[in-house]
C-alpha positions as a Markdown table, in Angstrom:
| # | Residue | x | y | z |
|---|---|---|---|---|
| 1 | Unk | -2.5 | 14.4 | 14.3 |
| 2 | Unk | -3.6 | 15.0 | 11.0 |
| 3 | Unk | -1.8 | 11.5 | 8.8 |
| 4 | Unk | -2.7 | 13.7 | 5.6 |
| 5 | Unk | -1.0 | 16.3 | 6.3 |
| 6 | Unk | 2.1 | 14.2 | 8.0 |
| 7 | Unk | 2.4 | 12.7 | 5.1 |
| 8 | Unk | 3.0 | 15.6 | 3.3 |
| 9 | Unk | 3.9 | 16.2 | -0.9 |
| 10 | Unk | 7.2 | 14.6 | -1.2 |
| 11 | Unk | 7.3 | 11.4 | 0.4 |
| 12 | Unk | 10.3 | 10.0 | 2.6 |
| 13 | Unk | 10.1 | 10.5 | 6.4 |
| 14 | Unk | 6.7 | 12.2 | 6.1 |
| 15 | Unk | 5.2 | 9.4 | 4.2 |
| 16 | Unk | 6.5 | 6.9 | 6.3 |
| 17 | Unk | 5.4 | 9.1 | 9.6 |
| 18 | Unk | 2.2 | 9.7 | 8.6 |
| 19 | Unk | 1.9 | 6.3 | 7.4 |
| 20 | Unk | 2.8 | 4.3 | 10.8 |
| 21 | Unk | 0.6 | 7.5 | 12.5 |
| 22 | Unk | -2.5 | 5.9 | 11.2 |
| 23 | Unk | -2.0 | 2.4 | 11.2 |
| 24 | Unk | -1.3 | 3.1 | 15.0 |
| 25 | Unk | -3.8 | 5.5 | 15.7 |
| 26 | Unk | -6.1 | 2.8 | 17.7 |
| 27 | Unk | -8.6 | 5.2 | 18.4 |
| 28 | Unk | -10.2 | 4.7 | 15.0 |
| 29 | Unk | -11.9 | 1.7 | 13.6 |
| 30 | Unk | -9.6 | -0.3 | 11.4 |
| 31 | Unk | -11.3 | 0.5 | 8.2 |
| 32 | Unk | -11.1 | 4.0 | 8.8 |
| 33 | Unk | -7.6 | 3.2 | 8.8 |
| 34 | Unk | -6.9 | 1.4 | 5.8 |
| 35 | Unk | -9.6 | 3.9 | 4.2 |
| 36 | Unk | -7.0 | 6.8 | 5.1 |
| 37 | Unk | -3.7 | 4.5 | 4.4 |
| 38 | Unk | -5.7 | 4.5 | 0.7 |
| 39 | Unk | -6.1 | 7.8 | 0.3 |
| 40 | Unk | -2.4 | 8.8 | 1.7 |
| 41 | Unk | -0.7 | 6.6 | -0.5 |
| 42 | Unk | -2.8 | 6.9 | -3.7 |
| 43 | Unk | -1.7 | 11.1 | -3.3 |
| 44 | Unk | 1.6 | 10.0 | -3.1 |
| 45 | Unk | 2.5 | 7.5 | -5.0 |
| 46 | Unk | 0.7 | 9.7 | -7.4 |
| 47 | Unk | 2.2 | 12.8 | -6.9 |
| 48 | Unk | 5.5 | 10.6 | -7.2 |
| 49 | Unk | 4.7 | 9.2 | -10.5 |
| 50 | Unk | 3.9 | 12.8 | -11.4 |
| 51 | Unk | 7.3 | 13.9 | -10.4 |
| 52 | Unk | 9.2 | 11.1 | -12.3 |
| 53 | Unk | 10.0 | 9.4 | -9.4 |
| 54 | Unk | 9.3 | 5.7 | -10.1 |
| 55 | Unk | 10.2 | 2.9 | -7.7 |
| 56 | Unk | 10.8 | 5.1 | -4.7 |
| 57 | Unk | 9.5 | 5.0 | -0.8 |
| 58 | Unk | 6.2 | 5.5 | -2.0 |
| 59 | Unk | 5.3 | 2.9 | -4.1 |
| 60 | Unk | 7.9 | 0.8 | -2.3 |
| 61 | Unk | 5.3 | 1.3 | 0.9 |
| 62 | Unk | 2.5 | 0.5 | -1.4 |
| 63 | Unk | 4.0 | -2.8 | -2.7 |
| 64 | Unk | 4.8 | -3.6 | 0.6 |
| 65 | Unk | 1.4 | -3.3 | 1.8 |
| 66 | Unk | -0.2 | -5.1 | -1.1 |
| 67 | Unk | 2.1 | -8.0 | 0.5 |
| 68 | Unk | 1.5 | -7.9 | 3.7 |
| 69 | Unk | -2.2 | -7.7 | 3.2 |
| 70 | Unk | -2.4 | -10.2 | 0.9 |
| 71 | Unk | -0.7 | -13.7 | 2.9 |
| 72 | Unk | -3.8 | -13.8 | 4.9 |
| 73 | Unk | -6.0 | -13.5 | 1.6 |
| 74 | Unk | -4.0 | -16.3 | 0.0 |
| 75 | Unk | -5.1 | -18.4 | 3.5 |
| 76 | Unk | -8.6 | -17.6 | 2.8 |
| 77 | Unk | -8.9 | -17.4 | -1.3 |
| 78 | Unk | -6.8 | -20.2 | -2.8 |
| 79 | Unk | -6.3 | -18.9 | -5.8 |
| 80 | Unk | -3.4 | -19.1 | -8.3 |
| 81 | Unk | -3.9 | -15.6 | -9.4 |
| 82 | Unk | -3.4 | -14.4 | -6.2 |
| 83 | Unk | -0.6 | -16.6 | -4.9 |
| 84 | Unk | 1.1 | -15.1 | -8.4 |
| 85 | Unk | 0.7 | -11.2 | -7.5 |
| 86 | Unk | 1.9 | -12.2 | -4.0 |
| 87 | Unk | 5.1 | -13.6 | -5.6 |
| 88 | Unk | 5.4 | -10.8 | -8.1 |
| 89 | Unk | 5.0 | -8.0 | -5.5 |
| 90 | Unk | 7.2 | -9.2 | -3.0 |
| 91 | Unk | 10.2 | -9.6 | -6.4 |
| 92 | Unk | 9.5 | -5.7 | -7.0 |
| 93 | Unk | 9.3 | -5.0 | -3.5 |
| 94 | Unk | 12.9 | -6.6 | -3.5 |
| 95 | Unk | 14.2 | -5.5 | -6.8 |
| 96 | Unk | 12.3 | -2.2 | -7.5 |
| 97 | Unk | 12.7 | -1.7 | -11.2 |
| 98 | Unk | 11.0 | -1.4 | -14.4 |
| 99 | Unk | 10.6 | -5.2 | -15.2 |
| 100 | Unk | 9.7 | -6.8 | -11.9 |
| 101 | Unk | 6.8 | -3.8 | -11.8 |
| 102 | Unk | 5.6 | -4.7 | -15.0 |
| 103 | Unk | 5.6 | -8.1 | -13.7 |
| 104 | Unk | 4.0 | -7.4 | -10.6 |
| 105 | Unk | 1.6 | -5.0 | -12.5 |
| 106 | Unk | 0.7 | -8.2 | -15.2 |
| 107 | Unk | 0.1 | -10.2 | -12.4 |
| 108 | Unk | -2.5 | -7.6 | -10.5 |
| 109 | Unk | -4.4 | -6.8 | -13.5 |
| 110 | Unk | -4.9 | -11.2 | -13.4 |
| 111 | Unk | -6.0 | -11.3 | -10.6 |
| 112 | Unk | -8.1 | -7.8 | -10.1 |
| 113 | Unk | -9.0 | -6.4 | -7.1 |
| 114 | Unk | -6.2 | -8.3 | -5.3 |
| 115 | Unk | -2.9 | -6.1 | -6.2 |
| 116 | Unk | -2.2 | -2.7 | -7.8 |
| 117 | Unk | -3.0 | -3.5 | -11.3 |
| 118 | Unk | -5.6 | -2.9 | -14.3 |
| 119 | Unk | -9.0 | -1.9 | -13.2 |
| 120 | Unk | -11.5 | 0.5 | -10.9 |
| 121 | Unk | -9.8 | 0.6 | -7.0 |
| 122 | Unk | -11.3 | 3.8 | -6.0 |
| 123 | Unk | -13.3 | 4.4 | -3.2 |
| 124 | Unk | -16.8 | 5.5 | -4.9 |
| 125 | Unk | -17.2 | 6.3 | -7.7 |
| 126 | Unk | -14.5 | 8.8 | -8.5 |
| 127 | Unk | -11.2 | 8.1 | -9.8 |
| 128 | Unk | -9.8 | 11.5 | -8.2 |
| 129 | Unk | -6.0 | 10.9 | -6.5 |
| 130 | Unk | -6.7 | 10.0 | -3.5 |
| 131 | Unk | -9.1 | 7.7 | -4.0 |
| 132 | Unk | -7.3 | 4.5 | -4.7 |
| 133 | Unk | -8.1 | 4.6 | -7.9 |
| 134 | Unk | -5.4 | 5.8 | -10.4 |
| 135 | Unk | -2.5 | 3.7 | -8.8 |
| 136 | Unk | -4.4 | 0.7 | -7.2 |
| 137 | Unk | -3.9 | 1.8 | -3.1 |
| 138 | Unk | -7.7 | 0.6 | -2.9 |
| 139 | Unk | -6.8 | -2.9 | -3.3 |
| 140 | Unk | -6.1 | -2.2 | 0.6 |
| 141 | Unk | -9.9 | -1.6 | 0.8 |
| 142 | Unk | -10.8 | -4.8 | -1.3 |
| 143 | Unk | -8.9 | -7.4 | 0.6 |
| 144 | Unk | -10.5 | -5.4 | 4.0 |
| 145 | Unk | -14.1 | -6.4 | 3.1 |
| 146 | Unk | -12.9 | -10.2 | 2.1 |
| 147 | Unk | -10.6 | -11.0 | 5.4 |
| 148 | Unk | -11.6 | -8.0 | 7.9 |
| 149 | Unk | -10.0 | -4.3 | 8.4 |
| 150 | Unk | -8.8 | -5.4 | 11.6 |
| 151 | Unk | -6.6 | -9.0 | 9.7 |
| 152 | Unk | -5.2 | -5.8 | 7.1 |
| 153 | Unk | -4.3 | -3.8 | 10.3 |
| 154 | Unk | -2.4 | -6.3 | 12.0 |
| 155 | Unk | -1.0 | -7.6 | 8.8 |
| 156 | Unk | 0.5 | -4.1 | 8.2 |
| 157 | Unk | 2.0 | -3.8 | 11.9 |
| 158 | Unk | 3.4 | -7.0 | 12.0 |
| 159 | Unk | 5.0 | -6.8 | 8.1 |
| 160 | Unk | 5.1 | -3.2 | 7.1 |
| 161 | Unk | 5.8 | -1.2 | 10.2 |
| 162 | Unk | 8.8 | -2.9 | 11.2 |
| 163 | Unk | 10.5 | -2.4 | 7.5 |
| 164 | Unk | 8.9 | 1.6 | 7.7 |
| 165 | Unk | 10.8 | 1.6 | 11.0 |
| 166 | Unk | 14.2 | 0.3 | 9.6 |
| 167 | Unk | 13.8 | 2.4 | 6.2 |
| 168 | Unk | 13.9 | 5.5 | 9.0 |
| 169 | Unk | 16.5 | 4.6 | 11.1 |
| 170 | Unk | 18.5 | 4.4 | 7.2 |
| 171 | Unk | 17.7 | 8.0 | 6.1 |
| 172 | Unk | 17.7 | 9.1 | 9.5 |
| 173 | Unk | 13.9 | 9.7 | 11.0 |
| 174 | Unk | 14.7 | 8.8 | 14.7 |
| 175 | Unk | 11.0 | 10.0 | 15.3 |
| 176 | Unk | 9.6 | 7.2 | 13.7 |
């Protein structure tokens, strides 16, 4: 199955299909994984931002995963800048809105590359969509080199797939 192509241009059950596709699919290496979670959400969370459509499924998955990724970095980098875009991620992941993103975004830039904030999260060198760049997905890739790709995976699967699962069942995706 191809997860960019699942995933498709608008979000919603495709997003979230493609999205628990790869963080499933165990016949890859986790960093392939979180490499291809980056570039899935950083087109659609882009495209979404594009389309005006602030604080929906995709940057809720995003948020989401910028938490779940980041408890086992706050066990291994005690840092108050961290423990803060933790807090402030998991409030917009909560209460998606203008304020608690800006919050969460002040917070991320403080404590760059941990959280979707101010500075360079691309892949290379290219700040193309897609490559974690333009709306911070490769902060997935930065707390992968400091705690291992396999601590993200099972991070996501134990935080973030269960919520993908029960945002599906909502809207009505039974094939999640």
């Amino acid at each position: 199955m191809d997860a960019e192509a699942e995933a498709g241009p608008e979000g919603g059950g495709g997003l979230v299909l493609g999205v628990l596709a790869i963080i499933a699919d165990d016949q890859r290496s986790a960093e392939d994984r979180v490499t291809d979670l980056v570039k899935v959400l950083d087109r659609a969370v882009f495209d979404a931002l594009l389309g005006d459509r602030d604080h929906g499924i995709e940057e809720q998955i995003l948020v989401r995963a910028v938490v779940a990724a980041g408890r086992p970095l706050l066990k291994q980098v005690r840092v108050p800048t961290i423990a803060a875009t933790l807090a402030a991620a998991e409030v917009y992941a909560r209460a998606p809105g203008d304020e608690t993103k800006q919050a969460y975004f002040k917070c991320a830039t403080s404590s760059y590359p941990y959280g979707s904030g101010e500075g360079h999260y691309g892949l290379a060198e290219s700040c193309e969509p897609g490559s974690g760049c333009i709306t911070g997905a490769g902060t997935l890739l930065c707390v992968g080199r400091q705690v291992g790709f396999e601590v993200v995976i099972e991070a996501l699967a134990a935080e973030l797939v269960p919520w993908l699962h029960a945002w599906a069942g909502q809207v009505g995706t039974t094939e999640a």
